[in-house]
C-alpha positions in Angstrom: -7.5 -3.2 7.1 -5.1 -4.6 4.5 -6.4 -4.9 0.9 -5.9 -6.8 -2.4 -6.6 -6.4 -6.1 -8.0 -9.5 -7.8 -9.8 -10.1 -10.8 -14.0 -10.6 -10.1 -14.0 -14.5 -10.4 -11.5 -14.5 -7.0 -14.6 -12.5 -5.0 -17.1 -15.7 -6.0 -14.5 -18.2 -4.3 -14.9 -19.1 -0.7 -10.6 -19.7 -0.7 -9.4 -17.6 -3.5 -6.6 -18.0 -5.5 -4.9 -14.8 -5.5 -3.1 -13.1 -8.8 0.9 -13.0 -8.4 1.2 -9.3 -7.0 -1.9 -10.1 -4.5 0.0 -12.7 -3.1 3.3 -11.1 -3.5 1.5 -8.5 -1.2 -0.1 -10.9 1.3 3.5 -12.3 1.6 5.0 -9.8 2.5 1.8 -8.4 5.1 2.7 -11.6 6.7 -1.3 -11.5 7.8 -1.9 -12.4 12.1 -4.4 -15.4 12.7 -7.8 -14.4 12.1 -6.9 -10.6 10.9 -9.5 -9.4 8.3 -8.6 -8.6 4.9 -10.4 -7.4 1.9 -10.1 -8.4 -1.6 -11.9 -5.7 -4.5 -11.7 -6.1 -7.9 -11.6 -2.4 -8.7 -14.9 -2.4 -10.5 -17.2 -2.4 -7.7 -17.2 -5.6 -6.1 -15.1 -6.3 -2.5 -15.8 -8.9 0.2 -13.9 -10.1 3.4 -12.0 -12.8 4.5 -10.0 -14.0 7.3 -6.5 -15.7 7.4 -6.8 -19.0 8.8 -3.8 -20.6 7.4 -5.3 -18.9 3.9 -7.8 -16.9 3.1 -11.6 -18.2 4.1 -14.4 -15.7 3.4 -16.1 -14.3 6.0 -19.2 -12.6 4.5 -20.6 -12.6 0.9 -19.8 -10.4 -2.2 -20.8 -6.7 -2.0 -20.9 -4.3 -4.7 -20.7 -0.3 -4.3 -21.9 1.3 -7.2 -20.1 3.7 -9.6 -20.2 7.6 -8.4 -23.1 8.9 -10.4 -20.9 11.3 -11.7 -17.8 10.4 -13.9 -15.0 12.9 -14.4 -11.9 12.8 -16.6 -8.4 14.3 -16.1 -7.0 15.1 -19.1 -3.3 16.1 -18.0 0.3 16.6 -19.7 2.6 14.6 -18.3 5.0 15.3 -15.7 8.6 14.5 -14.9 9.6 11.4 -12.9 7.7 10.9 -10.2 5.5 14.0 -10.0 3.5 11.9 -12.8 3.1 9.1 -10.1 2.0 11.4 -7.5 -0.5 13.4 -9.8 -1.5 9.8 -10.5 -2.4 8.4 -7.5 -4.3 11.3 -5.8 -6.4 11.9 -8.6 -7.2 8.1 -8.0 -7.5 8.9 -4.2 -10.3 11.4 -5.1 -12.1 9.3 -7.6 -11.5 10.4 -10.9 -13.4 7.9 -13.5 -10.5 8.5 -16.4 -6.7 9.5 -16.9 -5.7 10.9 -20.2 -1.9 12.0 -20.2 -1.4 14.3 -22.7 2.1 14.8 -24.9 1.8 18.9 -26.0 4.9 20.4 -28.0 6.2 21.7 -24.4 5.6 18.7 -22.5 9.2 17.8 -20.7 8.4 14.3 -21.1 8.7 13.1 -24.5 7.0 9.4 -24.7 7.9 7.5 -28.3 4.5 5.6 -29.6 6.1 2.5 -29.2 6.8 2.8 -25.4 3.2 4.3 -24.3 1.5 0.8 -24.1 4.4 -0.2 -21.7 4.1 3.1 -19.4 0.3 3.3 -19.4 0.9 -1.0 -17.4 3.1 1.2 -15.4 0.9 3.7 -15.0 -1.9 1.7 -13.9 -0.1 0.0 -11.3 0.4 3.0 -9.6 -3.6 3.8 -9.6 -4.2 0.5 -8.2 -1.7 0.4 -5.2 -3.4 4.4 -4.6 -6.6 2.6 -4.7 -5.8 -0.3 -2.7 -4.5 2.1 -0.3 -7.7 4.4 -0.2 -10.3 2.3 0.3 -11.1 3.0 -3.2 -14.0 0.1 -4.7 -13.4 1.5 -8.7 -10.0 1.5 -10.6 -10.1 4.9 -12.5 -9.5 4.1 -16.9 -6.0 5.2 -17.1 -5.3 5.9 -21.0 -2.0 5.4 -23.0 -0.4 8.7 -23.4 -2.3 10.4 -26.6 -1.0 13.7 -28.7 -2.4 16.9 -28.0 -4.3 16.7 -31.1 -5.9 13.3 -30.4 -7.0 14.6 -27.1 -9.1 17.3 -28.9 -12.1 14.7 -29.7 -11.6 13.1 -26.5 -12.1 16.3 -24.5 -15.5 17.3 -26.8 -17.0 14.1 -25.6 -17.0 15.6 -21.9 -18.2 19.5 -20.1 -14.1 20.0 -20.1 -12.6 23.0 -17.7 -9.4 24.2 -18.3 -6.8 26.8 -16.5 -6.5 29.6 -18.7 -5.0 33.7 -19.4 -7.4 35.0 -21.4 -9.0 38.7 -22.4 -11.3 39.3 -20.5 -9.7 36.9 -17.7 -11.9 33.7 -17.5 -13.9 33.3 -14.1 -12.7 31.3 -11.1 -13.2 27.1 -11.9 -15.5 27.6 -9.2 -17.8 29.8 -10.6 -17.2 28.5 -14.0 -18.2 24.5 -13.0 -21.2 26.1 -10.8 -22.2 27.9 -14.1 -22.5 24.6 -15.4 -19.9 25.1 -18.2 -20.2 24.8 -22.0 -21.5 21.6 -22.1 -23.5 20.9 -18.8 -25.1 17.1 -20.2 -21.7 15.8 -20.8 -19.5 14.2 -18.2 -16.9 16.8 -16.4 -13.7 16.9 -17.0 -9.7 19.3 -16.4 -7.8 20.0 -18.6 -4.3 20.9 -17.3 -1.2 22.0 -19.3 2.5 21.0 -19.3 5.3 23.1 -16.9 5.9 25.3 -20.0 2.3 25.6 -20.8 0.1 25.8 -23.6 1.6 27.4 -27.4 -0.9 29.7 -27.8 -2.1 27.4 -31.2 -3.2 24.7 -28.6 -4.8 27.1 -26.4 -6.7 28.3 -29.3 -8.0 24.9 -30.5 -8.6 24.1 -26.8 -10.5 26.9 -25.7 -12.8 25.8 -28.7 -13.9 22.9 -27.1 -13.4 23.4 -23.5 -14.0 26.6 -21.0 -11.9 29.1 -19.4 -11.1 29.3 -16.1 -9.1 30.4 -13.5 -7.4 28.2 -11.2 -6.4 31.1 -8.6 -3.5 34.1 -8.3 -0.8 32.3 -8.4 1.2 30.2 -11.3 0.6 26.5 -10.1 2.7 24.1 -10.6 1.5 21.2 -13.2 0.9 18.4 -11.0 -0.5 21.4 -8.0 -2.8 22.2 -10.8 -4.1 18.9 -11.7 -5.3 18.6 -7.8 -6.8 21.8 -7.2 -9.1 21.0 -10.2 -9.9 17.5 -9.6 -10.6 18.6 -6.3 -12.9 21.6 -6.9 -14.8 19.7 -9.7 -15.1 16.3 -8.1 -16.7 18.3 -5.1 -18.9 20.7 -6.9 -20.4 18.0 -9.3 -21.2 15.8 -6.7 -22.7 18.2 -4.6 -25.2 18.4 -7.6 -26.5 15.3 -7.7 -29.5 14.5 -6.4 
């Protein structure tokens, strides 16, 4: 079934008038008689129509709550479009948040005056992953923020990140099962740039956030960001009631 951002007044309208790109988008789906389509406005609400010469509802507005748990990727950002793709499958596996991250070895250097521009980039690229997922929320996706600045972000959630440390830190598995440093707060990853951490961030990191292991072998950045989302989305919602 075909699917459409709009904003949540378009859902109360029996023939909605769509926002440019939802239309752009219907134009080009070039939508057979009758042939059902869904509009959602990313925060919960969806309902269907039918094309009959436009778009005539065809059942009322539902609303699928928020997962009970909300996690956070807090991620340095990647070249090109390995930042898309770490992006949109962190939306694909309903992540609540997207903090990219600017470290002193992040590739990708983003001026302070350009981040407001990328991060309406940025969510675009969410939305047509959630359009294309079935997706009912839009994950937060955050203007790119300093190292530094992420610190208080990351003590406001139970953050896991991949780590080398003496003794070697146990397996993310383990560690988000464990329940982590701060098991009442909101999970959250925490994944480095492809030259990694300095070992000053590290340091000020691993203050606020636990060690873990993400596995043998050396990950790449955007590989990493997956594997965690994936193992903590999983394990936290297998502990909810």
């Amino acid at each position: 079934m075909h699917r459409l951002l709009v904003d949540s007044d378009s859902l109360a309208a029996g023939a909605p008038t769509l926002p440019p790109a939802a239309a752009h988008h219907l134009k080009v789906l070039r939508p057979r008689p009758d042939e059902e389509i869904e509009l959602f406005d990313g925060c919960g609400g969806w309902r269907r129509y039918r094309w009959r010469n436009g778009l005539e509802a065809d059942g009322p507005v539902c609303f699928t709550a928020r997962p009970p748990v909300s996690t956070t990727l807090f991620a340095c950002v990647t070249k090109g479009s390995r930042w898309d793709w770490t992006i949109a499958k962190a939306t694909e596996l309903g992540v609540a948040r997207i903090v990219p991250v600017v470290s002193a070895r992040t590739i990708v250097r983003i001026p302070p005056e350009e981040r407001m521009a990328k991060r309406e980039r940025w969510r675009r690229v969410a939305e047509d992953a959630a359009r294309q997922s079935d997706a009912k929320w839009l994950p937060v996706v955050e203007a790119a923020v300093d190292f530094a600045d992420s610190l208080a972000m990351v003590r406001e959630t139970n953050c896991f990140v991949g780590a080398l440390t003496d003794p070697p830190p146990p397996p993310l598995l383990a560690a988000v099962r464990a329940g982590g440093a701060r098991p009442s707060m909101p999970p959250a990853v925490y994944v480095g740039p492809e030259g990694d951490f300095t070992p000053e961030e590290l340091s000020s990191l691993l203050a606020v956030a636990t060690p873990t292991s993400f596995g043998p072998t050396v990950l790449r950045a955007e590989t990493a960001a997956i594997f965690a989302v994936s193992v903590v989305v999983a394990n936290t919602e297998w502990r909810c009631p």
